[in-house]
N, C-alpha and C positions, 0 to 999 in steps of 0.2 A: 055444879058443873060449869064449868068457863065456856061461853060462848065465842066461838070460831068465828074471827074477821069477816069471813066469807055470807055470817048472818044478819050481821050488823050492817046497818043504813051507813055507809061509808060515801063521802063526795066529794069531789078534787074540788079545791079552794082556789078560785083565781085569784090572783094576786092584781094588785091596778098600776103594779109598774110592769111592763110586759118586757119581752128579751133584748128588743129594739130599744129599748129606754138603757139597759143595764149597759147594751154595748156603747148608745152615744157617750156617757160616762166614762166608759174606758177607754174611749177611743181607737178601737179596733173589734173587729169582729170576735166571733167565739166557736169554736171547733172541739170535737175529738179525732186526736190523734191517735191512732191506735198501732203499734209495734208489736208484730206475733214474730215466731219466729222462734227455732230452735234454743235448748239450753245454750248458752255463752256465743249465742250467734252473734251478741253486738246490744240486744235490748237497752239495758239499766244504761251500758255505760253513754251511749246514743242520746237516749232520753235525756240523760244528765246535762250533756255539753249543749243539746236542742234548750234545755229550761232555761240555763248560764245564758246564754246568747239573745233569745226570746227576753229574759230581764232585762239581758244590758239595754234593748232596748226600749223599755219602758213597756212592756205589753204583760199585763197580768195571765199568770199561769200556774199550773198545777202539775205535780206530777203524783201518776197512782203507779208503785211498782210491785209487782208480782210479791215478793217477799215483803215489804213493806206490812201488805192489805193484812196477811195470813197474822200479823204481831197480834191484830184486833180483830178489825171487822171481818175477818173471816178464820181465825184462832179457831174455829170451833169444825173447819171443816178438813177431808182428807182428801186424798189424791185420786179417787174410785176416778170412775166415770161421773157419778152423781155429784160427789164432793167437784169437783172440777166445775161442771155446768151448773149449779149454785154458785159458785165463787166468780164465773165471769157475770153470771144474770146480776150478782149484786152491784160488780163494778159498775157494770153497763147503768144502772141506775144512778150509782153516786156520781159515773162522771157525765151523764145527764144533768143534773143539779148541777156540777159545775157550770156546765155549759150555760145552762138556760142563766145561769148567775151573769154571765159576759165573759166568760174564764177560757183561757185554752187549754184545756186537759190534756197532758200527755201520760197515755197507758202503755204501760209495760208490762206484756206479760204472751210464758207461751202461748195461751191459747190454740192449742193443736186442731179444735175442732171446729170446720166449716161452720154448720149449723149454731154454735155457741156464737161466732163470730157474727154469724147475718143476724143473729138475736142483737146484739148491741150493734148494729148498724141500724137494724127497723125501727130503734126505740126512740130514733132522732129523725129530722129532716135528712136528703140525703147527700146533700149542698155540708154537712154538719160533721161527716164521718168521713176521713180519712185512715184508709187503712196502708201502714208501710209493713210490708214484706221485706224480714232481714233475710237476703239468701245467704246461708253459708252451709258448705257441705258438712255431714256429718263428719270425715276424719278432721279436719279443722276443728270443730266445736270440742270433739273426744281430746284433741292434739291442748287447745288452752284449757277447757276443765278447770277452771279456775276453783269450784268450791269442790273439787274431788265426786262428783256425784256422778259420772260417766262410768268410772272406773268401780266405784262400788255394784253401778247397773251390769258391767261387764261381767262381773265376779260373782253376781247371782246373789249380792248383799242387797243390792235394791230392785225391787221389783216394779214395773209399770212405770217404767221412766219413757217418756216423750225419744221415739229417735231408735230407740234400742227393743222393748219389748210392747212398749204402746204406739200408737201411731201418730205422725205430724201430718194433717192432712194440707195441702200447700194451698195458698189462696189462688182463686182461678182468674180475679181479674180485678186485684188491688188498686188503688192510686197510683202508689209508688213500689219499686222492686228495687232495693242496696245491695250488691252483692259484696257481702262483710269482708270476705275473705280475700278483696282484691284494692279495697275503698279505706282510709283513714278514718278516724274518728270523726275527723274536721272536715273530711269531703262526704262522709256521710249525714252529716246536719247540715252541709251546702244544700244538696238535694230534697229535703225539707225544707229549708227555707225558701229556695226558690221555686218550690211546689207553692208556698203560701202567696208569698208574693205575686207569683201568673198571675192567682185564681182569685186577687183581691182580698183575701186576710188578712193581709198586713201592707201597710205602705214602706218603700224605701229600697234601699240597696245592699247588698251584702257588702 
């Protein structure tokens, strides 16, 4: 019989380069960003043009997106309640190791639930965890639909979709709030930036 983790003498390995070492090296600080927010509120595409920008200016970074994770590291899990709060716990951990690397991790992903959320904020400093809140209202998100999956939730093809028959619980007291439905792609990765910028994450100008 295979012995359960949980028996085993298990012990965190410090390491003797610490996270203040990884960041002088990169020269800028290291964060998670984290984007919840309704199906086709703005997530991926958001994330993407924040990565593009963050590169051009030399600052190493990462991005985890919701569909992305499920290809692999989370392949094996489903859409329950349970499948879901596994699937953030694990992110929350891989983009810790990013971070603690000197990386600015940008996550994508619904995350509809409070509790799932403060889990990956408590797992870091709290100087470390940026949470942005895409507002857009649900007829907007239904209105682009870009992967058809609103309309199948409507039709009673998909069940427990975020927005429709499960619930998006709204963050109560975010870093930043985008309202998608009113802000461009390029003015919503302003408001990121110069979120970073204020609070000393990154040096320079837009």
């Amino acid at each position: 019989m295979s012995i359960e983790p949980s028996h085993r003498k298990i012990y965190w390995q410090e390491s003797k380069i610490l996270k203040a070492d990884r960041r002088k090296i990169k020269g800028h600080s290291s964060t998670i960003i984290w984007l919840t927010g309704l199906s086709a509120s703005g997530k991926t595409t958001i994330s993407r043009e924040l990565d593009k920008r963050l590169n051009d200016l030399r600052i190493h970074t990462y991005m985890l997106d919701g569909d992305n994770v499920r290809h692999g590291l989370n392949k094996d899990l489903g859409f329950s309640r349970e499948g879901r709060e596994e699937n953030i716990r694990r992110i929350a951990e891989v983009a810790k190791l990013f971070m603690d690397a000197g990386i600015i991790v940008i996550c994508s992903f619904i995350s509809p639930y409070k509790v799932d959320r403060l889990m990956a904020r408590k797992i870091v400093e709290e100087s470390e965890f940026i949470e942005v809140y895409l507002k857009c209202p649900l007829d907007v998100c239904v209105q682009r639909d870009p992967k058809g999956l609103y309309k199948k939730a409507l039709s009673g093809e998909l069940r427990g979709f975020t927005g429709i028959d499960d619930p998006y619980e709204v963050p109560e007291d975010p870093e930043i709030i985008i309202e998608t439905d009113s802000l461009t792609i390029a003015e919503s990765a302003d408001h990121i930036m110069k979120y970073l910028i204020r609070e000393g994450l990154m040096n320079g100008e837009l």
